[in-house]
TILO-651136 format. One record per residue (C-alpha): x, y, z; chain; residue number from 0. Coordinates in Angstrom, 1 decimal. Layout:
BEGIN
+--------+--------+--------+--------+-----+
:      X :      Y :      Z : chaine : num :
+--------+--------+--------+--------+-----+
:      X :      Y :      Z :      A : NUM :
...
+--------+--------+--------+--------+-----+
//
This chain:
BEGIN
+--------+--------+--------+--------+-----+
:      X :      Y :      Z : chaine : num :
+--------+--------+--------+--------+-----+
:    1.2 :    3.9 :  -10.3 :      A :   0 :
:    4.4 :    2.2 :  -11.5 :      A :   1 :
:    6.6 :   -0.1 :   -9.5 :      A :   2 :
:    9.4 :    2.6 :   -8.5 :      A :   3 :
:    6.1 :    4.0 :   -6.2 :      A :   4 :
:    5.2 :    1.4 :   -5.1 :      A :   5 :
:    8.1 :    0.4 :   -3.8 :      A :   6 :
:    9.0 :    3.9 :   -2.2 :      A :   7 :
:    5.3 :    3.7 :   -0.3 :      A :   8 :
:    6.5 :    0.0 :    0.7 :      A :   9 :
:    9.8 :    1.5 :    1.8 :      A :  10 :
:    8.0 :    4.1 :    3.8 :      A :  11 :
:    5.3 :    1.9 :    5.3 :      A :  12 :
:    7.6 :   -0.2 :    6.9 :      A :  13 :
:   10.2 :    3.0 :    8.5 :      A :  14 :
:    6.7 :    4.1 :    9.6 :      A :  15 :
:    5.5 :    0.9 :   10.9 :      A :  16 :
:    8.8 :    0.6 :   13.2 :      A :  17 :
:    8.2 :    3.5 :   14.6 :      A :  18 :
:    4.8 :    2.6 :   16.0 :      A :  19 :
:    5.8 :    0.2 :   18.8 :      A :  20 :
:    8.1 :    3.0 :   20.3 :      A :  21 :
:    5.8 :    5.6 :   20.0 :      A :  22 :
:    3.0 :    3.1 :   21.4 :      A :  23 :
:    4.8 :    1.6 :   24.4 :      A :  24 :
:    5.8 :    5.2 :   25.4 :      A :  25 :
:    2.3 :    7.0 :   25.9 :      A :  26 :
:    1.3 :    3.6 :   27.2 :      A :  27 :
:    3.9 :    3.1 :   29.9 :      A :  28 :
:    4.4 :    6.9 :   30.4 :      A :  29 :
:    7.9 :    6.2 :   30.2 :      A :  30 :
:   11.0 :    7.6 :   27.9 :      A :  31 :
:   14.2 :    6.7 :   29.4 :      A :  32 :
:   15.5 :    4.2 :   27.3 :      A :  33 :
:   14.7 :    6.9 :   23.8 :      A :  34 :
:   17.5 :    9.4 :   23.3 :      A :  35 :
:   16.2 :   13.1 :   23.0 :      A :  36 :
:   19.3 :   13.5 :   20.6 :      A :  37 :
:   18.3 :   10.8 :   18.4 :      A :  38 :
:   14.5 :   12.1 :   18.6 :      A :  39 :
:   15.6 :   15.4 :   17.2 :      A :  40 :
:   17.9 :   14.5 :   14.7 :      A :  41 :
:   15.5 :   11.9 :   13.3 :      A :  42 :
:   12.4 :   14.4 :   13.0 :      A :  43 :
:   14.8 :   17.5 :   11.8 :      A :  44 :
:   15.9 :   14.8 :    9.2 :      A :  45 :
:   12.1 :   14.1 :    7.9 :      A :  46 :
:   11.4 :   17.6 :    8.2 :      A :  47 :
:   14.3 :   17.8 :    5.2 :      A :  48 :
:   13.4 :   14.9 :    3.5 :      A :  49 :
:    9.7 :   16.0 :    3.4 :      A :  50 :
:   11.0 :   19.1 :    2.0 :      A :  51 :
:   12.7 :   17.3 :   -0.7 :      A :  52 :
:    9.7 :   15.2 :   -1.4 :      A :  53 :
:    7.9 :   18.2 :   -2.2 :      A :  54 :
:   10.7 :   19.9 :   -4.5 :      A :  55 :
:   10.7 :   17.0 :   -6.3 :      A :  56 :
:    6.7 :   16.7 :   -6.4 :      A :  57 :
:    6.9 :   13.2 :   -5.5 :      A :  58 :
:    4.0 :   11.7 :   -3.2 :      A :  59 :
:    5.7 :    8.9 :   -1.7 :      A :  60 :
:    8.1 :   10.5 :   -0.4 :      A :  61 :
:    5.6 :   13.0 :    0.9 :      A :  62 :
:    2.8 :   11.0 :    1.5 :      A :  63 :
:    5.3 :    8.5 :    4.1 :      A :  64 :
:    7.3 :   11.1 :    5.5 :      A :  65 :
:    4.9 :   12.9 :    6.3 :      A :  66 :
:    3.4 :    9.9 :    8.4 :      A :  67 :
:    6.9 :    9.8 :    9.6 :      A :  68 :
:    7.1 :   13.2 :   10.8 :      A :  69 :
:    4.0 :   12.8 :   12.6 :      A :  70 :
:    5.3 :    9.2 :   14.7 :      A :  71 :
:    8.2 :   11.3 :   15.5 :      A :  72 :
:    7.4 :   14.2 :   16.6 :      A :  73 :
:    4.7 :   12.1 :   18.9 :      A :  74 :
:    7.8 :   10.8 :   20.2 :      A :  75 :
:    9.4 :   13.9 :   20.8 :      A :  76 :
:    6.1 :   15.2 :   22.6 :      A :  77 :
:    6.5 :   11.7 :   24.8 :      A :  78 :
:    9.7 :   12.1 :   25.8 :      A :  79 :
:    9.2 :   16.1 :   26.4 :      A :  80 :
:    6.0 :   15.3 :   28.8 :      A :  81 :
:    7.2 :   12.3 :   30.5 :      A :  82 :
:   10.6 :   13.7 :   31.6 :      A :  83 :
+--------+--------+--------+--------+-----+
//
């Protein structure tokens, strides 16, 4: 693995890793008021794209982290949806 991935998995560890504390203190306190719906979909409809460009270009970092991505968002999505 060369330094260009490594750096794109660091890059996409930490977008990940900001997005646990949202996603955590929203299942946790069952609240969702302060996280814009708006913002939750444009967010996850913009990993779903770059996921799909990480696959064109057959590159696992971007896959690999994106995908993780997707997932932490659309939890969020699912949190705001249920707790309404």
């Amino acid at each position: 693995m060369d330094t260009i991935q490594l750096t794109g998995y660091a890059a996409g560890s930490l977008l990940a890793i900001a997005l646990i504390p949202q996603v955590r203190k929203s299942w946790k306190t069952k609240s969702t008021a302060d996280v814009s719906l708006l913002w939750s979909l444009i967010y996850t409809f913009g990993l779903v794209l770059f996921l799909i460009y990480g696959i064109g270009i057959r590159q696992m970092p971007v896959i690999v982290m994106n995908t993780l991505e997707l997932l932490l968002a659309i939890s969020l999505v699912t949190a705001k949806l249920v707790y309404k």
